[in-house]
N, C-alpha and C positions, 0 to 999 in steps of 0.2 A: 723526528719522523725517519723511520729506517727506511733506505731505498734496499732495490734488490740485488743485492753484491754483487757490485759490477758488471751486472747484463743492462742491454739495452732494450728490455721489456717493460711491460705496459705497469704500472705500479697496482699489480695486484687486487688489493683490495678498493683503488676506485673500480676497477673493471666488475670486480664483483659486487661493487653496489650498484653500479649501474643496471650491471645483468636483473640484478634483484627488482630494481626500480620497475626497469620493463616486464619482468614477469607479472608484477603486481598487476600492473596493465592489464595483461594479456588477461589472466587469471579476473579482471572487470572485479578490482580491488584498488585500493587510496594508497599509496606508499606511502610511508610517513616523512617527516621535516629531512631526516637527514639523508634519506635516500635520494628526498628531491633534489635537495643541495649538489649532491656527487653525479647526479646527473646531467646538472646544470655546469657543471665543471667539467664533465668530460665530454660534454656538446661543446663547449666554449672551446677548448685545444685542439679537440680532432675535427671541426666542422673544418676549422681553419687549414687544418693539414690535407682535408679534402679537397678542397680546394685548392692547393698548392700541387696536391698531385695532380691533379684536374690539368689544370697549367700544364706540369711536366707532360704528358700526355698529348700534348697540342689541342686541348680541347679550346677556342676562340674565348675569348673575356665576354663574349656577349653568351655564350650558353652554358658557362660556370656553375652559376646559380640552378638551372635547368639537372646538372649534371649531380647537385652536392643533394638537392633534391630528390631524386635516384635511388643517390646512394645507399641518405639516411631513410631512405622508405624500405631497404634490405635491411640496415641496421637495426631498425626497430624491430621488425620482427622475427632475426634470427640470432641476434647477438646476443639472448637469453642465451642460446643454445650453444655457442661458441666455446670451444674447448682447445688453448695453444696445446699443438703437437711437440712433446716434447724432447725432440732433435730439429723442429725446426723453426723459422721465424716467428710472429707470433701476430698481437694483433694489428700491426702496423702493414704484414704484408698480404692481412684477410681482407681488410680496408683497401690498400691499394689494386689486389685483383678487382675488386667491384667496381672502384676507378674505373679501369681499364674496361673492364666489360661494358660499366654506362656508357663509356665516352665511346665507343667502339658501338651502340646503339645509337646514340646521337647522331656521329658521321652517315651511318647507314643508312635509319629515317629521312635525316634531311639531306641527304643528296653528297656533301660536300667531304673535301679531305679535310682531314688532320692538321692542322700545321706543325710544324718540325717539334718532333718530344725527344727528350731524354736520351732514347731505346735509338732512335736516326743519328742523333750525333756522336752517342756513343759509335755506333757500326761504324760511321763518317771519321772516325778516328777525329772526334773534336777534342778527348782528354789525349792526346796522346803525351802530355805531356809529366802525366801520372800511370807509368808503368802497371801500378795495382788497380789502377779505374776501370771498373767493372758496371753494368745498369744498377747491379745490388748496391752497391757502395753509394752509387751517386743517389739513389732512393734514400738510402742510411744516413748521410749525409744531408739530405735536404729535409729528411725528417727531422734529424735534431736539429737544424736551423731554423727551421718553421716552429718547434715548440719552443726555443732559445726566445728567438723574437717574440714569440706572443706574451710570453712571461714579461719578457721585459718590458716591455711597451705599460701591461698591466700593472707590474710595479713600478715605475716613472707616475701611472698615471694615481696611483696611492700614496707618492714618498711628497715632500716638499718640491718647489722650482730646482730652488738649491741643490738638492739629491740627486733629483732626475738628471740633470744637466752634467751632476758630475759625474755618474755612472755612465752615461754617455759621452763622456769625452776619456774616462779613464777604460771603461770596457771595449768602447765600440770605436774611439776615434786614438786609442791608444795612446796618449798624451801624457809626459811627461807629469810626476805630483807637482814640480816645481809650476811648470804652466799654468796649469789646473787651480792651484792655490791662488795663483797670480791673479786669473780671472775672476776666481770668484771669491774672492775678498777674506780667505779662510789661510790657515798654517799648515803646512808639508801634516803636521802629528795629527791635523784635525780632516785633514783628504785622506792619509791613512786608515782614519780611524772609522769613518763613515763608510768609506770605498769596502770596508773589509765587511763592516755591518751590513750594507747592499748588498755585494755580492752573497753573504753567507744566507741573506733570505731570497735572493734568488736560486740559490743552487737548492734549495728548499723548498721550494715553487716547482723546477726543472725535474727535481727527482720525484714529486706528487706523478707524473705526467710520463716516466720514462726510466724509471729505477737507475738514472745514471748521472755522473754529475758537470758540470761544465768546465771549459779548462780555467787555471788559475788567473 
């Protein structure tokens, strides 16, 4: 499956199924099997991301759900219509405005602040320890974290004990092959050889979701 040469944009063609999916909708028409599938796929990564922005945002854990609910109630009925501008971000920062504007309805209605997002600690000089750290970056960055994890988490939960555990210790807990082997009862050539098979069906999964690929 081709990602999209090195951008960090939506992978095209689920967006465009999805859009499809919803017009069908709209249009009070049946989508068919594989439109439903792609739409159930790109609810399953960006609900998640919604939510994640939600967080960043200081929107409270208890009115998250309240907030992703919102969201996806703009989503449905205008992301047929969604066209990326092409000099600038795309659908990752159409989704994160609406974020902000739900959550920015929430505080409002119910009375209460904010707790500390993103946009505060950035101004707070909380990155200051990354010269280039910017709100954009840090959006950019928790975006591909949040679709990195979700993948993974969903491939773990498809691969053997054995797999999952070793893609999490070789991916995420960075650990030596020799360890790795040691623990789980396998040879350097056979953590090699799996670790390489994991990851290449993750960066698989990753570029479905993001046209870009994860590091080595």
């Amino acid at each position: 499956m081709e990602a999209n040469k090195g951008n960090r944009e939506t992978y095209l063609p689920l967006l465009q199924d999805a859009q499809s999916y919803l017009k069908f909708l709209l249009d009070k028409k049946v989508p068919d099997s594989v439109l439903a599938v792609s739409w159930e796929q790109f609810f399953h990564v960006y609900d998640d991301l919604i939510r994640r922005f939600a967080v960043a945002q200081g929107v409270p854990r208890s009115d998250v759900d309240d907030c992703a609910q919102e969201v996806w109630s703009e989503v449905t009925t205008r992301l047929f219509a969604f066209d990326r501008p092409p000099d600038r971000p795309g659908l990752r920062a159409w989704l994160y405005s609406l974020v902000r504007s739900k959550a920015t309805d929430i505080f409002r209605h119910r009375g209460r602040r904010p707790a500390v997002s993103l946009d505060e600690l950035q101004q707070a000089g909380a990155e200051q320890g990354d010269a280039e750290s910017d709100p954009a970056k840090l959006y950019e960055q928790q975006w591909e974290q949040a679709v990195l994890e979700t993948n993974l988490c969903q491939l773990q939960q498809d691969v053997s004990p054995t797999n999952a555990r070793l893609i999490q210790m070789r991916l995420i807990d960075r650990r030596g092959v020799d360890d790795v082997a040691a623990e789980l009862g396998l040879t350097p050539q056979q953590v090699y050889t799996r670790y390489h098979r994991l990851t290449k069906e993750l960066r698989t999964r990753v570029a479905l979701y993001t046209g870009d690929d994860i590091g080595g």
